[in-house]
C-alpha positions as CSV (number, residue, x, y, z in Angstrom):
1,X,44.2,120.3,53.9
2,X,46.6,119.4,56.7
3,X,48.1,116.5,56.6
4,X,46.9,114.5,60.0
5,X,49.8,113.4,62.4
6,X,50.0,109.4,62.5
7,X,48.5,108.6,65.9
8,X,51.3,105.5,65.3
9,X,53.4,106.1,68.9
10,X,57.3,104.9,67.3
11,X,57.3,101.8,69.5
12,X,54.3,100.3,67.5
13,X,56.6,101.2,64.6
14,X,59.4,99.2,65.1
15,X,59.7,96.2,62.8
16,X,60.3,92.9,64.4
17,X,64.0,92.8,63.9
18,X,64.4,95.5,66.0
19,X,61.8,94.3,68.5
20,X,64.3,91.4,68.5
21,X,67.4,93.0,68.8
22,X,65.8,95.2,71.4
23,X,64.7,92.3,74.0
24,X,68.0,90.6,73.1
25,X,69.7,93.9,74.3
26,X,67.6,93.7,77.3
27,X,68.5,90.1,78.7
28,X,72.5,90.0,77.6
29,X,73.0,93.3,79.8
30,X,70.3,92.6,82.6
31,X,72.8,89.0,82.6
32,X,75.5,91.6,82.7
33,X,74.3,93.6,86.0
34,X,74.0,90.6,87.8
35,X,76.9,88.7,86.9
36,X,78.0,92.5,88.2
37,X,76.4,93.0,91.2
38,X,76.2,89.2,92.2
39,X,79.5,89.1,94.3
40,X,78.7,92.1,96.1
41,X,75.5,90.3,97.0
42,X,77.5,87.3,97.9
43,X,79.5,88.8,100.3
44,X,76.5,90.6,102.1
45,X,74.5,87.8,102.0
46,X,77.1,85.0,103.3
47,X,78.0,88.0,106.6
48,X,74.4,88.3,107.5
49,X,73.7,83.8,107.7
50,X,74.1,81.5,109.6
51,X,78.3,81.0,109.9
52,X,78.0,77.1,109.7
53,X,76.3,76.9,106.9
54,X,77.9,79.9,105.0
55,X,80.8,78.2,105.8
56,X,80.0,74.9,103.9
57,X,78.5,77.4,101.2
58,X,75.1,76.4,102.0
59,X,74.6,80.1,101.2
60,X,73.8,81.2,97.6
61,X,70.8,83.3,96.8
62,X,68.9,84.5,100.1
63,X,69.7,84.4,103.6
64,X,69.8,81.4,105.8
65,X,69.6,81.6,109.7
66,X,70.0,85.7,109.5
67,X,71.6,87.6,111.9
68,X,74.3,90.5,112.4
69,X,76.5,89.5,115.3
70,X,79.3,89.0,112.7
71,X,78.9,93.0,112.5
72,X,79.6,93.1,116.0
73,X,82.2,90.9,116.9
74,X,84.0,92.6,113.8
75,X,83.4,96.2,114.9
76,X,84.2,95.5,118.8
77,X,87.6,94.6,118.0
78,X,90.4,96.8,118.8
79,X,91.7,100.0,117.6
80,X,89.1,99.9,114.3
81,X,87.4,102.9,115.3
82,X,90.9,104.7,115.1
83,X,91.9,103.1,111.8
84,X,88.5,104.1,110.5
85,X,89.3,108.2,111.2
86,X,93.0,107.7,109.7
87,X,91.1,105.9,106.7
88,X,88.5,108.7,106.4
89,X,90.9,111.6,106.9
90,X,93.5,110.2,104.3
91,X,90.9,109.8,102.0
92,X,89.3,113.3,102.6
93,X,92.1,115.5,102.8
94,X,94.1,113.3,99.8
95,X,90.8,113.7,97.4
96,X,90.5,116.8,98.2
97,X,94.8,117.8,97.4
98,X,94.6,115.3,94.7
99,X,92.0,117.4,92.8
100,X,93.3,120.5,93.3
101,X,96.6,119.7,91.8
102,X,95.2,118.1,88.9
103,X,92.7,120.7,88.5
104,X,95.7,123.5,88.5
105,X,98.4,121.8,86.5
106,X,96.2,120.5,84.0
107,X,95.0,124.2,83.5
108,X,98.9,125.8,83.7
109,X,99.4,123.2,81.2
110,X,97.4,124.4,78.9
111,X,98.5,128.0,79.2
112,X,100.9,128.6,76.4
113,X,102.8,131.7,78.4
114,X,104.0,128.9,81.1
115,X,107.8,128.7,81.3
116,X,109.1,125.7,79.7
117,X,105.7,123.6,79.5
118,X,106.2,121.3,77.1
119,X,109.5,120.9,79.7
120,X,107.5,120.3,82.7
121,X,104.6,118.3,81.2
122,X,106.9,115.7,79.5
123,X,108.7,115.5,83.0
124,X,105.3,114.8,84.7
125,X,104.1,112.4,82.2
126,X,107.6,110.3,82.4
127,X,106.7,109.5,85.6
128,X,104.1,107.3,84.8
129,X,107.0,104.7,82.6
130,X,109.4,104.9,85.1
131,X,109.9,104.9,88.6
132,X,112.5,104.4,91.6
133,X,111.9,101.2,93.0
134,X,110.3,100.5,96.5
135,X,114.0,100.6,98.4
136,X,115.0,104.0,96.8
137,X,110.8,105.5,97.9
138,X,111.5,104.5,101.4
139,X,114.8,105.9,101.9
140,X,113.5,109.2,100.7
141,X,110.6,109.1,102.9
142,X,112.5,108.0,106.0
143,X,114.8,111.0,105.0
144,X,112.4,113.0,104.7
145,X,110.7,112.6,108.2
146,X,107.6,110.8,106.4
147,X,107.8,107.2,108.1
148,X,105.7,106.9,111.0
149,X,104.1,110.4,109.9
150,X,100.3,110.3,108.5
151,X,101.3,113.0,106.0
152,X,102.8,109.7,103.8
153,X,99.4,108.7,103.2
154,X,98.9,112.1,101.4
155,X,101.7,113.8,99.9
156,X,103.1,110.9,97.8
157,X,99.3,110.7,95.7
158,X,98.9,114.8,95.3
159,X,100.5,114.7,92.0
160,X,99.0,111.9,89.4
161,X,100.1,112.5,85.9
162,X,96.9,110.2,84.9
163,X,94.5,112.4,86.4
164,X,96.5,116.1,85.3
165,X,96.0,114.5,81.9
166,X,92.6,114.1,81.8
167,X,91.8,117.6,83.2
168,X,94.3,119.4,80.8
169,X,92.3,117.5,78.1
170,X,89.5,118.4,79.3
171,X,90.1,122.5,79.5
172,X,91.3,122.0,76.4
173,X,87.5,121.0,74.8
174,X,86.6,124.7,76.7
175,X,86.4,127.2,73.9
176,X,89.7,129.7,74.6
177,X,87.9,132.7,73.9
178,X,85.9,132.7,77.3
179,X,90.2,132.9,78.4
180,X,90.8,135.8,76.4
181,X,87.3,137.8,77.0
182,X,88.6,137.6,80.4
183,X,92.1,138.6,80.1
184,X,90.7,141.8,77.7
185,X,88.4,142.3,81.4
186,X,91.7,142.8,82.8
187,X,91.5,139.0,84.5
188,X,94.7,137.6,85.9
189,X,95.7,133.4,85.6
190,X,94.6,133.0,89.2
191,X,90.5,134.2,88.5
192,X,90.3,132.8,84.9
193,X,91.6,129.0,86.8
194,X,89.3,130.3,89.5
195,X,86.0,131.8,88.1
196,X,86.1,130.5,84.8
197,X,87.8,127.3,84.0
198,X,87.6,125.7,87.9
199,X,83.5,125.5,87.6
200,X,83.5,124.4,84.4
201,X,85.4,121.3,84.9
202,X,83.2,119.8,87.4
203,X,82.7,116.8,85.3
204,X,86.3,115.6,85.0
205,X,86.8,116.6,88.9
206,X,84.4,114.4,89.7
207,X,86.0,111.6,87.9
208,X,88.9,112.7,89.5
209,X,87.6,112.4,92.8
210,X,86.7,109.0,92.0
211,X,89.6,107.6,91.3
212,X,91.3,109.3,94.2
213,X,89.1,108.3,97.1
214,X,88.6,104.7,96.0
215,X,92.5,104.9,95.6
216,X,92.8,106.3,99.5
217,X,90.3,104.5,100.8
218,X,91.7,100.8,99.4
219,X,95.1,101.5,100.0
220,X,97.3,99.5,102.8
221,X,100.3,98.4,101.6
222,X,101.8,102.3,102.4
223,X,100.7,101.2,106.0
224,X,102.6,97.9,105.4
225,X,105.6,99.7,104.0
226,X,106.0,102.8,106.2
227,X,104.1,102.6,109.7
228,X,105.3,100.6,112.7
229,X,102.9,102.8,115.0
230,X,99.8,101.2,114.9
231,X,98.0,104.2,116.2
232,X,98.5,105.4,112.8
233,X,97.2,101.7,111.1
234,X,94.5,102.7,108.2
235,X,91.4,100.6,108.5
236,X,92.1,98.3,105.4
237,X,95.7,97.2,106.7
238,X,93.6,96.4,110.4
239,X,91.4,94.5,108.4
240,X,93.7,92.9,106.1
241,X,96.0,91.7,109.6
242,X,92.1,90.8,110.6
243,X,91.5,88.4,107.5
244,X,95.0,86.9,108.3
245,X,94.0,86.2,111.7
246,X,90.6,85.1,110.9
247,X,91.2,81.2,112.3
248,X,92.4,82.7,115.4
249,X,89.6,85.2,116.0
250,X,86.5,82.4,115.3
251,X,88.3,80.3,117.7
252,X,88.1,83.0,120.0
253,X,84.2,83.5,119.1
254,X,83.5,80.2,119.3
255,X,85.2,79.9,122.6
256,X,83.0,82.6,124.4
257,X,79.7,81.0,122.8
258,X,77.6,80.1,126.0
259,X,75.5,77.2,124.4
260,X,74.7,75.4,120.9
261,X,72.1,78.5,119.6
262,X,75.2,80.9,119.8
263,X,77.6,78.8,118.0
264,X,75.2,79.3,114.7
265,X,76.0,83.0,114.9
266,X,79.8,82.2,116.4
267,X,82.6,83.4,113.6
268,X,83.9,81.3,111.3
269,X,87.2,82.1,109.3
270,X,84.5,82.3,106.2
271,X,82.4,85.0,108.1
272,X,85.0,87.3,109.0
273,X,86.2,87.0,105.6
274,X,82.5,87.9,104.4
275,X,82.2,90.7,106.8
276,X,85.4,92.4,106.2
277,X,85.1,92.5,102.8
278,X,81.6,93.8,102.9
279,X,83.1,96.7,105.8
280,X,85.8,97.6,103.1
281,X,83.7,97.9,100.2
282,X,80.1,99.6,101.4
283,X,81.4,102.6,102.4
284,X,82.7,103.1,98.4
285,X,79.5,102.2,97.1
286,X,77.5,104.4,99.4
287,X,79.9,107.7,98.0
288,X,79.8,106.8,94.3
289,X,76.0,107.1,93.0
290,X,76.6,111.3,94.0
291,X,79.4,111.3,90.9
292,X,78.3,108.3,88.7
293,X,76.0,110.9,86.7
294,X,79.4,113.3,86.3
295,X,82.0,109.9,86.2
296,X,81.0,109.1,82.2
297,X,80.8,112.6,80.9
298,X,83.7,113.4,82.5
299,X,85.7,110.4,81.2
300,X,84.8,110.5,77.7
301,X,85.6,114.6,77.6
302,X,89.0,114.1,79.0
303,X,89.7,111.6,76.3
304,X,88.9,112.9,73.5
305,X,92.1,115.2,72.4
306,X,95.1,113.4,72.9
């Protein structure tokens, strides 16, 4: 006779230590995610209330006195829309260079009939211990041609030994005889890096992308360092001048209020603070949920091998 399957589902299984542990596992990381999330949820909360009382942090869990003309005095001021496209296009073209280059010297560097590559990889690596110095940078790039120039946001970043070690470590998990089925096809290095080895690495790309964009998109000291034209300004070094002046502009706010209802909504130093922030960071948060499902695949394969 057949022995009858338990109709038992494996949660009614569990003993009550587990049942425990499970719940416990539930409430320390739910307290995780907001302890998390929380500051993000600050900041959008506190831009979106009423200024005075966000200002005397009145404002903790859900809006008070709601309304978005902190959004608007913020995005009327000048020259933002152009700081936004110098922002966007650093951060699309330098993602998209970034990952090449990572992607193709993290394959040649796996290719044992490279000239000199343990040479060139050591001299790649180094470059993560030691550096110039800020003075020594901005004379090259001023001799260069690079100062005032919007390739400075771009071709400094194309080459980050972090990232071409995580993709060479990566195509080194691939098994090597899809390589050498190909070369036997009469494949050259271009199409195995191109049809073979490129689409399989989409994980670690990803992760690669990450890094880069939230790297491009944040950055604005290079702006500080090497721009003097502000048609050229990135968004974040707008915004941070913006923050610095942020007395000066809710005075100014405050000043063309036309009667007591419009002075709740008038900007406080503490608003454009809020709002800033919030302009800086949603456009990150929007891009990353499309490469959080390749981000920890990607970073645990590329870690792996040392």
């Amino acid at each position: 006779m057949a022995k009858q399957k338990s109709s038992v589902s494996p949660a009614m299984r569990r003993t009550t230590g587990e049942k425990v542990y499970n719940v416990f596992n539930i409430v320390v990381l739910s307290l995780f995610a907001l302890i998390c999330t929380y500051p993000f949820y600050y900041l959008i909360i506190n831009s979106l209330s009423d200024n005075n009382l966000s200002a005397a942090g009145e404002v903790t869990w859900w809006f008070k006195g709601f309304h978005l003309q902190n959004y608007k005095d913020v995005l009327a001021l000048s020259g933002l829309g152009r700081a936004a496209w110098i922002s966007l296009a650093r951060t699309v073209i330098g993602t998209a260079l970034t990952v090449f280059a990572s992607a193709y010297l993290g394959f040649m560097f796996t290719q044992k009939k490279m000239w000199a590559r343990s040479f060139w990889y050591r001299f790649v690596v180094i470059t993560m211990y030691f550096n110039a110095g800020l003075i020594p940078m901005f004379i090259t790039m001023k001799n260069l041609g690079l100062t005032n120039n919007f390739w400075v946001y771009i071709l400094p970043a194309v080459v980050q030994p972090f990232n071409i070690i995580l993709v060479k470590t990566y195509i080194e998990s691939i098994p090597n005889s899809l390589q050498e089925a190909a070369e036997m096809d009469g494949a050259g290095t271009l199409t195995i890096f191109g049809k073979i080895v490129l689409p399989m690495c989409t994980p670690i790309l990803a992760t690669v992308a990450i890094f880069s964009a939230v790297g491009q998109w944040n950055s604005f000291q290079d702006t500080l360092i090497y721009m003097t034209d502000d048609k050229l300004y990135s968004l974040q070094y707008l915004l941070y001048t913006y923050i610095n002046q942020a007395s000066a502009l809710a005075n100014a706010a405050k000043a063309n209020a036309a009667n007591v209802a419009a002075l709740a909504s008038a900007a406080t130093p503490t608003s454009i603070r809020m709002t800033v922030s919030v302009i800086v960071v949603l456009p990150i948060m929007f891009v990353y949920p499309f490469f959080q499902r390749f981000f920890v695949k990607g970073m645990m394969l590329g870690a792996v091998k040392g």
